[in-house]
Every structure is written in C-alpha cells, then in structure tokens.
VONUMAR-159435 format. One record per residue (C-alpha): x, y, z. Coordinates in Angstrom, 3 decimals, padded with zeros to 6 digits, always signed. Example, Ala and Ser with C-alpha at 12.3 -4.5 7.8 and 13.67 -1.06 7.14 Angstrom:
<bakols>
       xx       yy       zz
 +012.300 -004.500 +007.800
 +013.670 -001.060 +007.140
</bakols>
This chain:
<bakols>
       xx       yy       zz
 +021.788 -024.491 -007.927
 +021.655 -024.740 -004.204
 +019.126 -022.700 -002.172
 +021.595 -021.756 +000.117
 +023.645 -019.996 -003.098
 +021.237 -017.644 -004.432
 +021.226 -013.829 -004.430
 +017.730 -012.929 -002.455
 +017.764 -009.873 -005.495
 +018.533 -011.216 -008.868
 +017.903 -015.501 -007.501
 +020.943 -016.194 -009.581
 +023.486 -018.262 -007.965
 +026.187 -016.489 -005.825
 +027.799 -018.964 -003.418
 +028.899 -017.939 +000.057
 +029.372 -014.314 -000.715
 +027.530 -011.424 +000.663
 +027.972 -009.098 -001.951
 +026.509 -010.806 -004.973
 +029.189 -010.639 -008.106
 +025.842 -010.371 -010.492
 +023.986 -007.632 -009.436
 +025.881 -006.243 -006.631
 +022.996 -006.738 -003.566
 +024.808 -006.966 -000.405
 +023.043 -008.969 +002.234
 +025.031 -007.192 +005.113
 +023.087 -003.906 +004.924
 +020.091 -005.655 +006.082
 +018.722 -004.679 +009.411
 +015.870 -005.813 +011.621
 +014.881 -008.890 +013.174
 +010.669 -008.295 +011.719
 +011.840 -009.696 +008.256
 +011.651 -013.340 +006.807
 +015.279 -015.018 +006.477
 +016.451 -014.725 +002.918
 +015.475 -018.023 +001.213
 +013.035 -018.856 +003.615
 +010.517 -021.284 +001.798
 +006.756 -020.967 +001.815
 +004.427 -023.413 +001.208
 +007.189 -025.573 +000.096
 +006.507 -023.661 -003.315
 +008.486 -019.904 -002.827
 +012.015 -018.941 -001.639
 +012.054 -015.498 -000.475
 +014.229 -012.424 -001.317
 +014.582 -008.991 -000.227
 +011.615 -007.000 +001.005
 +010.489 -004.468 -001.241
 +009.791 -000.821 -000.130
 +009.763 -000.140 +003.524
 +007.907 -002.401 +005.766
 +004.416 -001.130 +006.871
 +002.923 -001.513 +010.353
 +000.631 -003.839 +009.339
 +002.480 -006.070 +007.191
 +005.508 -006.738 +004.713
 +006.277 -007.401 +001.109
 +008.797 -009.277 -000.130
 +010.200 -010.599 -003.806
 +010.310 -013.942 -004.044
 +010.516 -016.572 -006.516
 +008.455 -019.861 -007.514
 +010.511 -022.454 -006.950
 +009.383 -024.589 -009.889
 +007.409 -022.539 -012.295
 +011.060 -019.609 -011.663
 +008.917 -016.985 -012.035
 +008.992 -013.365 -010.037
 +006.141 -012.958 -007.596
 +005.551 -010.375 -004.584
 +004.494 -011.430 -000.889
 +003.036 -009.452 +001.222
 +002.891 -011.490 +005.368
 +000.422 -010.289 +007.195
 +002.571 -009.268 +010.894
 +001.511 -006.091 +012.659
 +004.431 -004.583 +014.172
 +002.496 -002.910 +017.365
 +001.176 -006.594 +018.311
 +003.566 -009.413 +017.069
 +006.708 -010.068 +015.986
 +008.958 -013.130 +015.050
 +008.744 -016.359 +017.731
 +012.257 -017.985 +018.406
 +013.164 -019.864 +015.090
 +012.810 -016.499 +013.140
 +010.470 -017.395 +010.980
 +007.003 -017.689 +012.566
 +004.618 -015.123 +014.221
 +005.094 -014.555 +017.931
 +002.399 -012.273 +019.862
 +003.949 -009.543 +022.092
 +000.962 -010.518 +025.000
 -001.448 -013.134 +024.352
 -003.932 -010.267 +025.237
 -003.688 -009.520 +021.599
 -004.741 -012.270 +020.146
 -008.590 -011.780 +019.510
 -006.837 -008.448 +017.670
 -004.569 -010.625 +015.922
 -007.206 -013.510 +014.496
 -009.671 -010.256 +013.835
 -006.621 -008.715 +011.460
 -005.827 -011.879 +009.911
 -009.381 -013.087 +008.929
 -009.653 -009.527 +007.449
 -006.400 -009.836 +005.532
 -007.567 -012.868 +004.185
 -010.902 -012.312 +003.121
 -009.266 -008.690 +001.559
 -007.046 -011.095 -000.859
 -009.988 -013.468 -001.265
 -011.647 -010.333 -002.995
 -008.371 -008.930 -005.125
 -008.108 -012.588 -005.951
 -011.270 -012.622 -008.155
 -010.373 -008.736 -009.136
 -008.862 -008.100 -012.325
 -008.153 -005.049 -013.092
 -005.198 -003.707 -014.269
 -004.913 -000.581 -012.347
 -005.147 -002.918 -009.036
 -002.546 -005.242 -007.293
 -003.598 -008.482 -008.762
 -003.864 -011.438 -005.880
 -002.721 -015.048 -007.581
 -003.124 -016.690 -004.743
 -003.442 -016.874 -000.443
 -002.028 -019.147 +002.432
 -001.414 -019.569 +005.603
 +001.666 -020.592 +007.747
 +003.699 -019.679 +010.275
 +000.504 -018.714 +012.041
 -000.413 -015.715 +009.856
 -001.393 -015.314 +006.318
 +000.029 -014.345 +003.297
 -000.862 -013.258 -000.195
 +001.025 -013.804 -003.510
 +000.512 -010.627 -006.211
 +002.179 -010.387 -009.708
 +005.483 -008.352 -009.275
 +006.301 -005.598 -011.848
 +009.222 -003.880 -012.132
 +008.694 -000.241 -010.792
 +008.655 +002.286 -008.048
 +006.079 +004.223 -005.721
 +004.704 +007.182 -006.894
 +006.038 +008.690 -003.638
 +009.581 +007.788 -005.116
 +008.131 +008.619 -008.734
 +007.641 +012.344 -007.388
 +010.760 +012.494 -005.872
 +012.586 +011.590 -008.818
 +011.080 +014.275 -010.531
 +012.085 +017.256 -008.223
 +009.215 +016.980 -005.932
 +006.120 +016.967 -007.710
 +004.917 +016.442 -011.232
 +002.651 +018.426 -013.541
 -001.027 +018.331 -014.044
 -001.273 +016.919 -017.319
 +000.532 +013.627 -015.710
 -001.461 +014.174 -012.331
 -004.546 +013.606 -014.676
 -003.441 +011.126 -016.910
 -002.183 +008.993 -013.953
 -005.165 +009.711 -011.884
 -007.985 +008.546 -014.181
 -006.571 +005.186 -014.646
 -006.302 +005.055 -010.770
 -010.130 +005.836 -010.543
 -010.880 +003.037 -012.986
 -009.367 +000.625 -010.812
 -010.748 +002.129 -007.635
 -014.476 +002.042 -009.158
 -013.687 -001.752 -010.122
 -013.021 -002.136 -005.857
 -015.780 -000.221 -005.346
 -018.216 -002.692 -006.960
 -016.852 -005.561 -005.011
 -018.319 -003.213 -001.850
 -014.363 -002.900 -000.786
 -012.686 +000.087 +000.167
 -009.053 +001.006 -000.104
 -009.100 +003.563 +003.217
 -005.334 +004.412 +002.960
 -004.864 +006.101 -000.436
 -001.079 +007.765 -000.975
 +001.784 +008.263 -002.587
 +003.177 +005.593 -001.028
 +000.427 +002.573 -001.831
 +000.639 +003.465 -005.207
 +002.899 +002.047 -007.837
 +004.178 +002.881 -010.641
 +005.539 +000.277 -013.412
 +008.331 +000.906 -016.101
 +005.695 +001.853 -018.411
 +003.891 +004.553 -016.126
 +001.100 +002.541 -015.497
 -000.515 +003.202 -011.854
 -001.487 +000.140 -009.403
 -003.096 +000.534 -006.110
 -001.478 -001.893 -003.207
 -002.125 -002.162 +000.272
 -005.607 -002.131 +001.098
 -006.554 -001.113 +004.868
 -009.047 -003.653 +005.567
 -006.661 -005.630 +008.314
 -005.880 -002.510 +009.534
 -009.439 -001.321 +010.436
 -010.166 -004.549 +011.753
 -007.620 -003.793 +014.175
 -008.120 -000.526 +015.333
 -011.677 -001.191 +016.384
 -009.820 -002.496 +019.880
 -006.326 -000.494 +018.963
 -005.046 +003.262 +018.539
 -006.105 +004.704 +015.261
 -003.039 +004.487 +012.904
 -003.507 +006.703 +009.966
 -001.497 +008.949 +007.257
 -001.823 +012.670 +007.917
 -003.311 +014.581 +005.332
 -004.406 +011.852 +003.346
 -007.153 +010.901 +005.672
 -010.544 +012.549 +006.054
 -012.374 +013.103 +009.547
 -014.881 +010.372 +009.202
 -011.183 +007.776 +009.687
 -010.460 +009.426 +012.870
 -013.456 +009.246 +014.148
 -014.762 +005.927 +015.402
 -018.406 +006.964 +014.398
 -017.733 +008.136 +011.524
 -019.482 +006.822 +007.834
 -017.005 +005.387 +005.463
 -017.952 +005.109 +001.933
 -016.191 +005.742 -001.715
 -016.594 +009.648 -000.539
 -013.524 +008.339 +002.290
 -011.566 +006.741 -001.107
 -012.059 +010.302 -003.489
 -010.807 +012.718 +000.163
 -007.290 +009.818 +000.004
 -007.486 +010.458 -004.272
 -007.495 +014.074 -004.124
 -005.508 +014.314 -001.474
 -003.026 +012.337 -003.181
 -002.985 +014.687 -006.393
 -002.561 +017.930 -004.583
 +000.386 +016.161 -003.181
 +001.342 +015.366 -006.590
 +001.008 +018.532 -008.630
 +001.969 +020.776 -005.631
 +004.554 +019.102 -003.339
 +002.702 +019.570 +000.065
 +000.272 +017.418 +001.573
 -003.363 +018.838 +002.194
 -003.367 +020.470 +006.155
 -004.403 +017.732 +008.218
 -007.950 +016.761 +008.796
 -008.133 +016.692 +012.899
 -006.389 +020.326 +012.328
 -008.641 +021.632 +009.430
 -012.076 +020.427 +011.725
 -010.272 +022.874 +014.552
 -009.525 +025.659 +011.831
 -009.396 +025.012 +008.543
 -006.737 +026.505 +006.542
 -006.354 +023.830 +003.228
 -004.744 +026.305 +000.741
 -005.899 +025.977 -002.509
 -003.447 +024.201 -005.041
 -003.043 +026.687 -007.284
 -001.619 +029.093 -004.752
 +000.916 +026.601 -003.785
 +001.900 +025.956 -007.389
 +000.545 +029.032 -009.732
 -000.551 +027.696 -013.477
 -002.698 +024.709 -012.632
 -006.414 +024.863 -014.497
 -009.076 +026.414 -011.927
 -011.408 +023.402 -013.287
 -008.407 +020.883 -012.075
 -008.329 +022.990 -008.417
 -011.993 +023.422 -008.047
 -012.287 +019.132 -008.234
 -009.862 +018.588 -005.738
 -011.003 +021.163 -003.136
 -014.463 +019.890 -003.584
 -013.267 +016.077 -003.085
 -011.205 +017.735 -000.621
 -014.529 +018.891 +001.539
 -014.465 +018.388 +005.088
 -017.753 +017.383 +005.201
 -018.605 +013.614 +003.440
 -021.581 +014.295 +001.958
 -020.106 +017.520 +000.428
 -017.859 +015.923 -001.625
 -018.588 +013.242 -004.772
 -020.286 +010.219 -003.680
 -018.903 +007.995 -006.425
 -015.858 +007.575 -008.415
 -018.246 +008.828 -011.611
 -019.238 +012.225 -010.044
 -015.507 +012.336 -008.815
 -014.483 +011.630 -013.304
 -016.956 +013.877 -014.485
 -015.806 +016.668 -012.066
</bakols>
C-alpha cells in the first residue's frame, strides 16, 4: 500500500480518488490552509489523517496512524492561530511577526512540559499522553484515540441537554480524573462541554488542558469560554487553584442538565443574575442545585476548595 493511496479516515487504501469507495470521506470538503497535509509523516513514525473536532486556537488534533505498529493514535500540534501559522512548504510553523516569538517558545515549553505530566498520568477518566516530540518547529503530543464524541455533541444528540441522573453519573468519574491532575499540582483551567469526551461506552475523558494557553496570555489578550470561566481567569491577579477547576465542573453540569450556560462571570461581578438550575429545568433534586450554585460562587474561597468537598457536596 502506497502512502500516497490511503484514505486520511479509515487508512485503507483508496488510490487517486477523493471520495474514498470504503468509507465514503471526501477529501474535497476540506478547508483551511492551518491543517497538516493528509499523510504528512511525523517523526518518520505517523502518517496523518483528518483532524478531529474543530481546531482550537491554541492547537489541533488530528487521527493518525503508526506507520509500523498500524495502530490508531490522536495528535494534537501545538500552533496558536492568533500568532503562527504554516511557513511556505505547508507543513512547518511560520510566526505571523517575529515579535511573537518569546510568546511562542513560552507556549511551547508549556505544552510540552503539560504532556510531560499526562505522560506519567494514568487515569482513565484523563487523555492519556503515549508519547511527545518536536518538529516542524513546534511540539506535538501523541494520546490513545477512542472512538467517540464531545459531550457538547453528546448533549446535542440528546435534544439539548441530558438528565441528572446521567449529569451525576458522568460527572463523578470526571472528578476522579480531575483529583488525579490535581495531585500532579496541574490544573485543567478550560473545563466544557467541548474538552470533554465521551467514548462508545459513555465513559468521560478530559482533553485539552490550558496550560500553553496561560502561558500565553501573560503577554496576549485573555482568550477564554464564557460562562465556563470564573472571575479569578479574567483577571490577571487573580488566584487559581482546584476552586477555578470545580466553577469550569459545575458550570459544565448546569449546562448539561439545563441547556443554558451559567450568565457570564465579568457580567455576574457587574450584577449577578445566575438563575438557579432548577428554574431553568423544574424536577432536578434541590441537593443536586444547591452543589452547583455553591461551586458556582462568585467568590473563590466561597466555593469547595477540593475535588473531595466538591464529591461530598
């Protein structure tokens, strides 16, 4: 089988057509020069394949397969958007101004040191790191790929939100894995729907940790997820701590069981107006609602400090 010849979804051999005959990926409906070539090779040991989800500003994932070993893996590249892009040949990192590149080397020593820390974290409700390399002037980091979805596409699928007893179920194993990150002194800082995934057997796994990303902001504009994020991320002063994590957590359940994100933070510290879950979708337990508006508190030390207070709540 020829490189050239393989479908960058299924990596079974499909000669010069776009449209695979297989599985029925069309190349064509690709868009975007920010993306790796299909069947780009890494470290002379991965092709790569489609990208998986959309890309984030910080970075993108792709599938890809091991060229000897033929087994499924996910790469994430560390390129953020706002400051880089691709040089010339397509492939390697090109910064917009070379005024960014203390940001860049910042971000990328972060990213790396991030996946250093998943690498030796195994936990099954985290993204499990394999292994990390650089070329093509940034870095990247190979995870095990499961078959799944987001739980932002999870919801969706399911008319829009989902129902407590699920909420919970799905939540605690998320709070086992986010204690495990907790005790490597990591946090996550940009809990959502969206960086959590859900596998074929409804087990939750946390991806895309914000450590890159904070490295950059501390010379860049602030690039969070409204409603997700508590005060203390907005404000370049503020104390981050697993309280930060729990706001993102409960956050990310009221989404779930109601529909609606939480008002935002910047707007709640103006005038705060975070309706209750329950009046937003009637039926949920009052001990269910009285956790997440307490996590939910604007004020850090206010809410849970730990992911056990946060459980036993």
């Amino acid at each position: 089988m020829t490189e050239n010849a393989i479908c960058p979804n299924c990596f079974e051999e499909k000669g010069d057509a776009m449209v695979c005959p297989g599985c029925g990926f069309d190349e064509a409906k690709r868009s975007g020069s920010l993306f790796l070539p299909y069947r780009t090779i890494l470290n002379e040991q991965y092709i790569i394949g489609k990208e998986l989800g959309k890309p984030g500003g910080f970075g993108i994932v792709y599938l890809a397969r091991h060229l000897l070993l033929e087994n499924l893996v996910a790469i994430k590249e560390f390129i953020p958007s706002s400051i880089a892009g691709r040089g010339t040949d397509g492939v390697s990192i090109a910064l917009h101004s070379q005024d960014y590149e203390e940001n860049f080397s910042n971000g990328l020593r972060k990213f790396l040191e991030e996946g250093r820390i998943l690498e030796q974290l195994d936990h099954q409700n985290v993204v499990r790191v394999k292994t990390l390399f650089k070329a093509n002037g940034t870095g990247y980091l190979v995870m095990n790929y499961q078959q799944g979805i987001s739980l932002s596409e999870h919801i969706k699928a399911n008319g829009g939100k989902i129902s407590e007893r699920e909420t919970v179920m799905l939540l605690k194993l998320i709070l086992d894995g986010l204690e495990e990150v907790h005790k490597k002194k990591l946090l996550h800082r940009d809990i959502k729907p969206q960086n959590i995934y859900v596998t074929e057997n409804r087990r939750p796994i946390l991806l895309d940790f914000g450590a890159a990303r904070d490295a950059l902001e501390s010379d860049l504009s602030v690039i969070l997820t409204p409603g997700f994020a508590p005060f203390e991320q907005y404000d370049r002063k503020g104390v981050q701590g697993p309280w930060t994590d729990i706001y993102a957590t409960a956050a990310t359940a009221y989404y779930m069981v109601t529909g609606k994100r939480p008002q935002d933070a910047v707007e709640r510290n103006i005038k705060d107006a975070l309706v209750a879950p329950d009046k937003l979708a009637p039926g949920l337990s009052a001990l269910f609602c009285n956790a997440l508006m307490k996590a939910l508190e604007k004020e850090p030390s206010s809410r849970p400090q730990n992911i056990s207070e946060f459980r036993d709540m």
